[in-house]
N, C-alpha and C positions, 0 to 999 in steps of 0.2 A: 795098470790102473790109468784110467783116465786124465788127464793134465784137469785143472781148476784150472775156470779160464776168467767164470763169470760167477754173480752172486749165487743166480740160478741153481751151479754147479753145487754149491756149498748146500744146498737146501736139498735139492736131492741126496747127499750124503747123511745129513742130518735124519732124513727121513728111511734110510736105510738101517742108521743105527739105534733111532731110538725108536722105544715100544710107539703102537700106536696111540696108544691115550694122551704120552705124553708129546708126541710131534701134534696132534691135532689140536692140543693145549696150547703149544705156541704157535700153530700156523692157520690155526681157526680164529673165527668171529663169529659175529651176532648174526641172529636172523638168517636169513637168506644171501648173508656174506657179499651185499650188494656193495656194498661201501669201501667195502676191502679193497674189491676189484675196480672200482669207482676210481680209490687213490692211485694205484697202476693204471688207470685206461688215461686218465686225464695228461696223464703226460706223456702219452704214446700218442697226443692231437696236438702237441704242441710241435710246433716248427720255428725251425733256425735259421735264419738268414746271415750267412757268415762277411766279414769282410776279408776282402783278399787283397796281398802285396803289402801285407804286415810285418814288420821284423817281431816273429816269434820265437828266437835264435835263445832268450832269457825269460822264462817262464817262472810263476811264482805261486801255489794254492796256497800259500799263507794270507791269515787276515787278523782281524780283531774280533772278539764278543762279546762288549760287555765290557771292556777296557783290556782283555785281556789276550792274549798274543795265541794264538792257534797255526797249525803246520797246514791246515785246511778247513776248508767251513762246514765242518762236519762233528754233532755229538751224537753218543752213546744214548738213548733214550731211556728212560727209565721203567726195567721191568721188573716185578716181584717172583719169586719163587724159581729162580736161576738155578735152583738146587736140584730142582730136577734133572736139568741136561748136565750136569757134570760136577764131579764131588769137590772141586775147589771153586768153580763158578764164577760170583762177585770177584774172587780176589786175584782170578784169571781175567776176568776184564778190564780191573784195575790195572793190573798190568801192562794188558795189551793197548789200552788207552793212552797209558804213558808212555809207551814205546810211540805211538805213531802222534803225540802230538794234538791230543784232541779230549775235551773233554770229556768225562763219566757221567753222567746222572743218575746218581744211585738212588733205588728204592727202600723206602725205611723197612718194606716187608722182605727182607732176607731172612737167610739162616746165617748167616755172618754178621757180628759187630761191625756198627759205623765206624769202632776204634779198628777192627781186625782189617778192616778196606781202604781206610787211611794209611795203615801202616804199610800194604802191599802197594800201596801205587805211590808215581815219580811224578804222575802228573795232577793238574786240575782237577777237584771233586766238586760234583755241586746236589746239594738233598733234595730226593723228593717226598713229600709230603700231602696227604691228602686232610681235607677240614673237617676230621671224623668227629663224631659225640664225643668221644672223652679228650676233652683237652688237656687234662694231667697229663694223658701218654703221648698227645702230640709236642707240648711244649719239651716235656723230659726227652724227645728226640730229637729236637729241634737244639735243643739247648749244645745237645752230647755232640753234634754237626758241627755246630759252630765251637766248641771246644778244641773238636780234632781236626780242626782246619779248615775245613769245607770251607768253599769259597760263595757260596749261591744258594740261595731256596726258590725252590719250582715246587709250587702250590699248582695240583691238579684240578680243578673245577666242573669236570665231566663224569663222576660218579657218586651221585647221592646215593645211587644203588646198584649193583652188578648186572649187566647187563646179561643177558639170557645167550647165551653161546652152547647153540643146540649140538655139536661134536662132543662139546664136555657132557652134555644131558646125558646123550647118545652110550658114552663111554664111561660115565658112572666115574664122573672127574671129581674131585671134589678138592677141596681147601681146608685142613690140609688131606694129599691122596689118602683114600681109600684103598686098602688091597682086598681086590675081587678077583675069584674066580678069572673073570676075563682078565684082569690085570696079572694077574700071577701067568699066565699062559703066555701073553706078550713079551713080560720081562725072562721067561726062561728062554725065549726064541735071540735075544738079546743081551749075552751075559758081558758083554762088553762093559753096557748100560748097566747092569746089574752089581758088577766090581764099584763102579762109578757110587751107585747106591748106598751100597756098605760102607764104602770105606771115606766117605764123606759126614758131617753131622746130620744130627735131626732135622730132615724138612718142614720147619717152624719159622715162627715170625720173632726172632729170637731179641729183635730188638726190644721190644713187650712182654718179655718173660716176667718181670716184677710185677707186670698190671695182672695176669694171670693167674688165677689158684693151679692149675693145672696146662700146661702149654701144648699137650697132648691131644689127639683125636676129639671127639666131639667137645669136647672142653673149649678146645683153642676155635674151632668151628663157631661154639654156640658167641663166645668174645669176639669175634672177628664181626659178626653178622649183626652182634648189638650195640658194639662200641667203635666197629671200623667204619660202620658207615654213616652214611646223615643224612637221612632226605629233608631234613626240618635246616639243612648251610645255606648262609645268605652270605651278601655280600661282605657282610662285618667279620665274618671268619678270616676273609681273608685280611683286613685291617688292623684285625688281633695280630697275626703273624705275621705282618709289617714291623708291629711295634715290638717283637720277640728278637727280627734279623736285624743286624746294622748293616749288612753288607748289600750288596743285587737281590732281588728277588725278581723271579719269571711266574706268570702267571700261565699255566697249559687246559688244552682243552677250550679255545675260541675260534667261532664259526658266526659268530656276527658285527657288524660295528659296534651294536652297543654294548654287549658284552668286553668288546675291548677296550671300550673307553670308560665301560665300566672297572674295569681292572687295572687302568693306569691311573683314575681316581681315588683308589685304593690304596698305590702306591707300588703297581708294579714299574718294573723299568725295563721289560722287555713283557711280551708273549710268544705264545705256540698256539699258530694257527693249527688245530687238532682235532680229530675226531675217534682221537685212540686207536686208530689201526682200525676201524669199524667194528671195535670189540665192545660198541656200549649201545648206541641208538643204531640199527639200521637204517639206511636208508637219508644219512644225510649226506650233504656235498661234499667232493674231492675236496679234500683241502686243497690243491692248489687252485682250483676254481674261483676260491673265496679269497685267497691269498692277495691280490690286486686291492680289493676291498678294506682289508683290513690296514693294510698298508699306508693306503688313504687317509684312514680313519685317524691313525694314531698320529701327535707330535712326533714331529724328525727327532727328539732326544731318547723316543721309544725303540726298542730294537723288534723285531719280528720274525722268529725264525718257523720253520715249517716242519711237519710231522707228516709221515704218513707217503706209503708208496712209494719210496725212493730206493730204486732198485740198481740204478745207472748213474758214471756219472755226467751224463748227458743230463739226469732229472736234479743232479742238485746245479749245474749250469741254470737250466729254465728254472726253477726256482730262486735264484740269486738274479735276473734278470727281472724277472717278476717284482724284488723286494728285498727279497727275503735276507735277513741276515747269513742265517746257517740254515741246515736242517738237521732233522733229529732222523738217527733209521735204529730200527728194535726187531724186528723177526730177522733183516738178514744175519746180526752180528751175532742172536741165538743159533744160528745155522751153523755157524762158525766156530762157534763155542761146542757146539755137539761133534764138528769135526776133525778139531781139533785142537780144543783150549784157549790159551794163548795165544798160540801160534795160527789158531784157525781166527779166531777175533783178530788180530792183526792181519792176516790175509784177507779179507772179506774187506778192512779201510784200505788193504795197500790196492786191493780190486779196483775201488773208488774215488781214490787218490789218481792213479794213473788215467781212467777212464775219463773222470776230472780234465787234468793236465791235457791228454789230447785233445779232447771236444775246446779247450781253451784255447789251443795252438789252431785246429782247423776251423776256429771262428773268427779267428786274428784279434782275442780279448787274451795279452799277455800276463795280465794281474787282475784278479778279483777284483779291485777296483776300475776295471775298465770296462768289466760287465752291466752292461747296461738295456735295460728296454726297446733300444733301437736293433739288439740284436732277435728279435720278435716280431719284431715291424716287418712286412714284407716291401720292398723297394720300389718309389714311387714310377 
């Protein structure tokens, strides 16, 4: 078998073992998938100008987010429906999050309890939440977050409506799966994936079982599509759930100034620069394009971490030079998760941790905080 070297490696594994519908589920986007590739190209233009004759002999990717101590500037992003690639999923991240030192951002749409995901992890949790119609069900999860520890609400701002992702069209995807013909044939060619299936719970949004007559196939479908979403949220949604947290709250899904100064008026005290992975609007800017901007725009007591594209860690380097506090990465730690649970989610941060550490040594930035914008600058 071939050695993991690179994230890369992990995602062709992924794609090997799981059926097509559902690799194309987490490795697809929207439209014309412009944006996806958008978030990858834009850091493959950036250049480094290193300094040399550095003592790099003591090296350190530890920082802070938010007040709080991290092993490197790196989170978990937050994605829904984990239960696909593997029958422990959330509570295999949780773990692997607290093994390497970095936070979770967990999605309120799992098939796992907020309590079942707190109790498997060592480290940092922080909730994500969107600003759907029914605020009973968001507050009632909101509430059970901060009961069970949760440290942080990350309010997403970027889906009044589900964004058209022609592979799932394509593949007869749906929320929750559908088993089709095609899907039945995919999963027998994969029984690996298939054990994972069974012997894991219902693929549901298990957190909302009480709002639900029925949690089940077109039931939980027809609820998701009338009560998960909001094309009618403004800004005050998110005001409401200022006044629900006591703790941080992060605002995700910004791509303009004024949107982010709209959301620190709010009251957030961080954002994410975001375009969801290109999984909503095609065809908007790399986030790191915008990332300089936004950066700008906010109070220095605001934090700003970055989403989207972060495959190396060469990209979260230019990204922390740019600004950026952390960044958030979501398809490759899925790649990891299908590879190998735990143990794969932990290898895909230690990928990035170390890729991290070197780019830091042959730039002659020994501590996170010595990264700086002059390492972008090219030399007068």
């Amino acid at each position: 078998m071939a050695r993991r070297v690179t994230i890369e490696d992990y995602r062709r594994i992924a794609k090997r073992r799981l059926p097509r519908f559902v690799f194309d589920y987490v490795d697809g986007a929207a439209g014309d998938e412009l944006t996806m590739r958008d978030n990858i190209d834009a850091f493959q233009k950036i250049r480094l100008y290193p300094n040399q004759q550095v003592d790099v002999s003591r090296r350190s990717t530890a920082t802070t987010v938010l007040g709080r101590q991290v092993e490197m500037p790196v989170l978990l992003a937050p994605t829904g429906l984990q239960r696909l690639v593997h029958r422990r999923a959330d509570l295999e991240v949780a773990a692997a999050a607290g093994r390497a030192g970095v936070p979770f951002v967990v999605s309120a749409s799992t098939a796992f309890t907020i309590e079942e995901i707190a109790a498997n992890a060592t480290g940092d949790l922080w909730i994500q939440i969107y600003p759907w119609r029914d605020r009973a069900a968001v507050e009632h999860v909101v509430k059970r977050a901060l009961d069970a520890g949760y440290s942080t609400l990350v309010v997403t701002v970027d889906v009044p409506l589900l964004g058209r992702r022609e592979r799932d069209v394509r593949n007869g995807m749906s929320i929750p799966p559908r088993i089709t013909a095609r899907n039945l044939y995919e999963g027998a060619r994969h029984p690996r994936w298939v054990t994972h299936l069974l012997r894991g719970p219902e693929i549901t949004f298990t957190n909302f079982s009480s709002f639900v007559p029925d949690s089940r196939g077109m039931a939980l479908m027809s609820w998701v599509n009338n009560e998960l979403t909001n094309p009618g949220a403004q800004w005050d949604e998110v005001r409401w759930l200022r006044s629900l947290w006591p703790g941080p709250m992060v605002v995700k899904g910004i791509l303009t100034r004024r949107d982010a100064l709209l959301a620190v008026g709010e009251g957030a005290d961080a954002v994410v620069v975001s375009n969801h992975g290109g999984r909503q609007l095609d065809g908007t800017p790399a986030t790191v394009d915008v990332l300089p901007r936004i950066v700008d725009a906010v109070p220095d007591r605001v934090e700003v971490l970055l989403d989207g594209g972060v495959r190396r860690g060469t990209d979260v380097l230019k990204a922390l030079a740019l600004g950026a506090r952390a960044v958030l990465i979501g398809r490759p730690y899925w790649w990891g998760l299908a590879a190998g649970g735990s143990n794969g989610v932990r290898a895909v941060l230690e990928v990035l941790r170390a890729e991290l550490d070197m780019a830091m040594a042959l730039s002659g930035r020994p501590t996170i905080e010595s990264i700086g914008p002059d390492l972008l600058a090219p030399p007068d």
